[in-house]
C-alpha positions as CSV (number, residue, x, y, z in Angstrom):
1,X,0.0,0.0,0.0
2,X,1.1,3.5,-1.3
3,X,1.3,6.1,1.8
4,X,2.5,9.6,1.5
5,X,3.9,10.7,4.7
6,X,4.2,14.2,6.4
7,X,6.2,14.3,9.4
8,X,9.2,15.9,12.2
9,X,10.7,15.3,15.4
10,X,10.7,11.8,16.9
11,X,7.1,10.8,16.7
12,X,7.9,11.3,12.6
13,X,10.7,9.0,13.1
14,X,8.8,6.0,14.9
15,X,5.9,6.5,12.9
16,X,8.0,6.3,9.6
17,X,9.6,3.4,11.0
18,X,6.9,1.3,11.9
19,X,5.5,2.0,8.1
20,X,8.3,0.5,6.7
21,X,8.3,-2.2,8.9
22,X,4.5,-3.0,8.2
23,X,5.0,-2.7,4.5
24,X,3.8,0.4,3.5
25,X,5.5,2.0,0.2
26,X,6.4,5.8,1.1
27,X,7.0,7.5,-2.1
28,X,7.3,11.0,-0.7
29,X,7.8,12.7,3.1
30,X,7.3,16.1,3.9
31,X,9.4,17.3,6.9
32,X,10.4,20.7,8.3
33,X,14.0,22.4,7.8
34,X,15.2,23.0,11.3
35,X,15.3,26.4,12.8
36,X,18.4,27.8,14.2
37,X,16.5,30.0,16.4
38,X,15.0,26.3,18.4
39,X,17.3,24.2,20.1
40,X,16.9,20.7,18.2
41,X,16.9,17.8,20.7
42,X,14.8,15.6,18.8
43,X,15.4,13.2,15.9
44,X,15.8,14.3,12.5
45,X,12.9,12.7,9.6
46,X,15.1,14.1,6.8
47,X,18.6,12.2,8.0
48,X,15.9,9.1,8.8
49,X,14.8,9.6,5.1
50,X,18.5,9.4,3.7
51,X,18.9,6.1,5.5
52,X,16.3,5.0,4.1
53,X,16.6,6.2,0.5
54,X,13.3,8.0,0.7
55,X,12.3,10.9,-1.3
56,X,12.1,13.9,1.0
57,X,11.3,17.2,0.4
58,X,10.6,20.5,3.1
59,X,8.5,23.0,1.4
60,X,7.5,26.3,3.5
61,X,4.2,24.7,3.2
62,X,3.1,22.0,1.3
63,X,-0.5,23.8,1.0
64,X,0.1,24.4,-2.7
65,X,-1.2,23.9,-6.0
66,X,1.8,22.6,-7.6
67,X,2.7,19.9,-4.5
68,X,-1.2,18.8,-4.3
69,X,-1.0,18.0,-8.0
70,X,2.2,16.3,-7.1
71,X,0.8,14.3,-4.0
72,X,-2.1,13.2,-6.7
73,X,0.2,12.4,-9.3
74,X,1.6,9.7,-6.9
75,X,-2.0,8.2,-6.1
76,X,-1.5,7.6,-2.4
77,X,-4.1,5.2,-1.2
78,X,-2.9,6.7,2.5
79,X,-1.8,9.6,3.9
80,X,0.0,10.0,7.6
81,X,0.9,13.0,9.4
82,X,2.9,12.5,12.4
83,X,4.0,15.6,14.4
84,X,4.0,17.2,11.3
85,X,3.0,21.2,12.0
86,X,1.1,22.3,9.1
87,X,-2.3,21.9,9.1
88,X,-3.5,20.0,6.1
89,X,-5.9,21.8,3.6
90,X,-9.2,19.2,2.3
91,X,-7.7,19.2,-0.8
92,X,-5.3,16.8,0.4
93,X,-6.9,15.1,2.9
94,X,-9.5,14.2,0.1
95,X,-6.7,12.4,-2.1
96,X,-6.1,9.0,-0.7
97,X,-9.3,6.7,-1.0
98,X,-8.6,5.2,2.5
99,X,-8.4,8.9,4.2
100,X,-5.8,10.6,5.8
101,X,-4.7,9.9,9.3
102,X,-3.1,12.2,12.2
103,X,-0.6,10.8,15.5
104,X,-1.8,13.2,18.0
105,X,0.1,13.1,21.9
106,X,-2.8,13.5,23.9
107,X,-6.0,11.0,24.7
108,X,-8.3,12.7,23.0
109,X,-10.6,14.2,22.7
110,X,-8.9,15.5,25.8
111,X,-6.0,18.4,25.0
112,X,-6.6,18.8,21.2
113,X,-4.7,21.4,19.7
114,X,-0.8,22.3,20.2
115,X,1.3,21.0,23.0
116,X,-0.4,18.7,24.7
117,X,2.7,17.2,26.3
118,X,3.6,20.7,28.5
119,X,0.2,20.9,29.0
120,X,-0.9,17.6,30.8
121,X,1.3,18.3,33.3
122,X,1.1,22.0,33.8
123,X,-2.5,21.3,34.1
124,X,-1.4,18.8,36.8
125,X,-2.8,15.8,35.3
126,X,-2.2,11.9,36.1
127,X,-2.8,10.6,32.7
128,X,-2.6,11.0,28.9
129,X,-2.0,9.0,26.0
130,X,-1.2,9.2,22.4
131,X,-4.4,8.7,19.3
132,X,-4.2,8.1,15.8
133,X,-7.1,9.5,14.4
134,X,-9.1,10.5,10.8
135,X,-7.9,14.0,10.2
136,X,-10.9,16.5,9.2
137,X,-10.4,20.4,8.6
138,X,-11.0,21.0,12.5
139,X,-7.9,20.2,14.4
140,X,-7.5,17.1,16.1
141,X,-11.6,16.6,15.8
142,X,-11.8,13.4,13.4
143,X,-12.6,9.7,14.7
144,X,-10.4,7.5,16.5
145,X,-8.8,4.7,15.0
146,X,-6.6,3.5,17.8
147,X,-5.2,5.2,21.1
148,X,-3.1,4.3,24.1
149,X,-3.4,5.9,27.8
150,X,-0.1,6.8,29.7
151,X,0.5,7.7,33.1
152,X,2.1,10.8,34.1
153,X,4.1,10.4,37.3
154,X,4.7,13.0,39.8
155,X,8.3,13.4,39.0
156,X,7.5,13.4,35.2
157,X,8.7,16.4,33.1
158,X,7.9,17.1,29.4
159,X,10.7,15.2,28.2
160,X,10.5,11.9,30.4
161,X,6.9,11.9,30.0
162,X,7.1,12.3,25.8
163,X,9.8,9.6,25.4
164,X,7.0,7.3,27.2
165,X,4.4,8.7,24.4
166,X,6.8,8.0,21.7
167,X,7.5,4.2,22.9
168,X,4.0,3.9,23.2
169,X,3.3,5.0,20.2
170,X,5.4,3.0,18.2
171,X,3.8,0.0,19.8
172,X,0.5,1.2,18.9
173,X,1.5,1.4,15.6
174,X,3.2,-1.5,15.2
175,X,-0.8,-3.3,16.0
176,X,-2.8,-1.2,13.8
177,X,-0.8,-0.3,10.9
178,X,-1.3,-4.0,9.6
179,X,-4.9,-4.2,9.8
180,X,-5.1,-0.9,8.5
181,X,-2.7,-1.8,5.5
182,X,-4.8,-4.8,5.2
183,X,-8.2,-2.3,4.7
184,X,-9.3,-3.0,8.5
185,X,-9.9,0.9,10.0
186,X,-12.0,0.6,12.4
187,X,-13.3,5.1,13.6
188,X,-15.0,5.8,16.7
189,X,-16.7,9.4,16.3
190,X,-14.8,12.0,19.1
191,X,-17.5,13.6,21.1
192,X,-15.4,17.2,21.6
193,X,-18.1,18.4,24.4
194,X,-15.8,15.9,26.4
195,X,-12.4,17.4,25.5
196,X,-10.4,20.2,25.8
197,X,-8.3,21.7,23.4
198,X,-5.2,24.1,24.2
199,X,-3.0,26.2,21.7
200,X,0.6,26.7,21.3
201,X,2.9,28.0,24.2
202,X,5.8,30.5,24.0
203,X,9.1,31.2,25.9
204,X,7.3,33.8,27.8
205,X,4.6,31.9,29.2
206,X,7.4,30.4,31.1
207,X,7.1,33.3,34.0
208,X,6.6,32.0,37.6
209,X,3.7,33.9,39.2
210,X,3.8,32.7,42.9
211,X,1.0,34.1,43.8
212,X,0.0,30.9,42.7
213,X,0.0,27.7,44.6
214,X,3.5,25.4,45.1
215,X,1.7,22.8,42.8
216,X,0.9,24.8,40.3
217,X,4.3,26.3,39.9
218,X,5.9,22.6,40.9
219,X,3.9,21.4,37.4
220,X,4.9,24.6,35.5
221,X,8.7,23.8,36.2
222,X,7.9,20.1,35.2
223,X,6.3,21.1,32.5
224,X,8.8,23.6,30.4
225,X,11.9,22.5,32.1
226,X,15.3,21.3,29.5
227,X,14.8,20.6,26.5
228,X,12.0,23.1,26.7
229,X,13.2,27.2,27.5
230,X,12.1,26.7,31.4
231,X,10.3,28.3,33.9
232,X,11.4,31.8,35.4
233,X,11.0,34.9,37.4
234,X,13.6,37.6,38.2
235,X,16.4,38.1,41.2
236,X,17.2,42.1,41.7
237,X,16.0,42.6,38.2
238,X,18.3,39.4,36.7
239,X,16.5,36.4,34.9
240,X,16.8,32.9,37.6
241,X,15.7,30.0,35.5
242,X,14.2,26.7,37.3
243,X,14.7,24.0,36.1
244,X,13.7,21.4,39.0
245,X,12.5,22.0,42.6
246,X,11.1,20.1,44.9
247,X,7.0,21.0,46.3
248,X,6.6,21.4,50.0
249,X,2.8,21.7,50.9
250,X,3.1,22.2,54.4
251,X,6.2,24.5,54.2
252,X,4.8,28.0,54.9
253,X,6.9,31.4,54.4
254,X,5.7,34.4,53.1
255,X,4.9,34.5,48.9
256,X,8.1,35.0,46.7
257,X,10.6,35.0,49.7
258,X,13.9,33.6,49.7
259,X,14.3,31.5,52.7
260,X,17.4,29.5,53.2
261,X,17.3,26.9,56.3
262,X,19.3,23.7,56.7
263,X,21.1,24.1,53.9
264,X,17.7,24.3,51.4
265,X,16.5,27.3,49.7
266,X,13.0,27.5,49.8
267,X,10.7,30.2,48.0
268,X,7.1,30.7,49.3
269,X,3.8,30.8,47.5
270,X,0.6,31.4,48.1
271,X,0.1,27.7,49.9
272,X,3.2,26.1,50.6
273,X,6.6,26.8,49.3
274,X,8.8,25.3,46.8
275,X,12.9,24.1,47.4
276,X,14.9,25.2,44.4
277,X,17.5,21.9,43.4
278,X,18.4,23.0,39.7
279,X,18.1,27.1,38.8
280,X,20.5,29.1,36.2
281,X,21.6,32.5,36.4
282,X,23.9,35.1,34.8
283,X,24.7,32.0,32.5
284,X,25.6,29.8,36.2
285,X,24.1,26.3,36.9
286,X,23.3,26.3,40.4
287,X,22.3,22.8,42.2
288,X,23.8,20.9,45.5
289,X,26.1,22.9,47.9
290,X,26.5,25.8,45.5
291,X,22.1,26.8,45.5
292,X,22.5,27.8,49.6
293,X,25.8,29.2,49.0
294,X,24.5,31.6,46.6
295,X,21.1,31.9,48.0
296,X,22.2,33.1,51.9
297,X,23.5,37.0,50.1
298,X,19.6,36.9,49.6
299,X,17.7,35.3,52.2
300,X,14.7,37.2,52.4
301,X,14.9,38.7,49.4
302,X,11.7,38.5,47.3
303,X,11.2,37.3,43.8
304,X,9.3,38.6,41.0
């Protein structure tokens, strides 16, 4: 079976591996260039495609006359867009007979839309999951054809929480890729009333407010920490990045101050407090000995 694939970062890599290993014949992938202004952590589709020997091309946008004539020329019976970041105009999801099909890292219909893996745990959430579904001009609305749930642990960040959406992805794929190779696709109707949907996030979204609860900002951290630009607020004017830090519910001291006791540097909110273990500033990692060494010029300092 003929599939045109458009896909990036590592859930294009599995999901173009798993292809190939069911069978599929991909005479075309559409990935993104890179962007030197992101820091690129993740795999690359376009070196996967090399190995490979697949055709692989990264238009601005594939949302073209000239490359939807050449997707038809190619007579695609399927067409698969894995963490690819252009939505998909109906004139090409209404080339292949058998449909066109999105990977999409949430259990939907629950956090449609962009960045669902920063958001599940921002949002504080205990599960999520990863669904292939039907792709429709509304984002992320089309039926299911398969989905897996995932639990997000207390300690997960983005990362360690994605790499667990990416293995279980592949193994999703590797069940219903056969059977839908073999013309078995099976579509359960989403019922959006029941879901939520959430749209990109920026670097600047990033900023502590701690006016807000220690679990709150706890799952912000978790949620934006490396490879993602971090969660922040500012020392005396100066830009303090944290990047890990341990919630203390029952720790108490007055919101946004520097407290530094046994050794631990605590910063209150507005129930409970947080202990800093990982922060950056002035271009200086700070964990271990060197957070209350640094911290003690400030105790009871506030920050903002």
């Amino acid at each position: 079976m003929k599939a045109v694939v458009f896909a990036y970062h590592n859930m294009g890599v599995v999901g173009i591996r798993k292809l190939v290993e069911a069978g599929f014949e991909i005479p075309l992938v559409f990935t993104h260039t890179d962007s030197a202004a992101e820091h690129i952590w993740f795999g690359s589709v376009a070196d996967l495609c090399r190995e490979l020997a697949i055709t692989c091309v990264t238009p601005e946008t594939p949302n073209t006359p000239s490359w939807i004539e050449r997707i038809g020329e190619l007579e695609p019976a399927i067409i698969f867009s894995f963490y690819y970041r252009t939505m998909l105009p109906k004139e090409i999801l209404a080339l292949p007979p058998l449909g066109a099909y999105n990977l999409h890292g949430s259990y939907l219909p629950a956090y449609r839309g962009r960045c669902p893996v920063n958001w599940v745990i921002i949002k504080g959430e205990t599960h999520t999951g990863v669904t292939l579904h039907q792709m429709v001009e509304q984002p992320d609305a089309g039926p299911i054809v398969a989905q897996e749930k995932v639990a997000i642990a207390s300690n997960d960040t983005a990362l360690t929480l994605f790499n667990k959406l990416v293995r279980t992805a592949g193994t999703m794929l590797e069940d219903v890729l056969p059977k839908m190779k073999a013309g078995a696709i099976s579509k359960t109707p989403q019922d959006l009333t029941r879901g939520s949907y959430y749209g990109g996030r920026k670097p600047e979204d990033g900023c502590i407010v701690w006016q807000r609860s220690a679990v709150e900002i706890g799952n912000l951290i978790r949620g934006v920490t490396r490879p993602y630009p971090g969660a922040f607020c500012f020392l005396d004017g100066e830009k303090l990045t944290i990047w890990s830090a341990l919630v203390q519910e029952d720790t108490t001291f007055p919101t946004g101050q520097i407290t530094v006791c046994d050794e631990r540097v605590f910063v209150g909110t507005d129930k409970g407090s947080i202990q800093l273990t990982d922060v950056e500033i002035g271009g200086r990692v700070l964990t271990g000995n060197d957070l209350p060494g640094f911290f003690k010029q400030h105790g009871g300092d506030y920050l903002q």
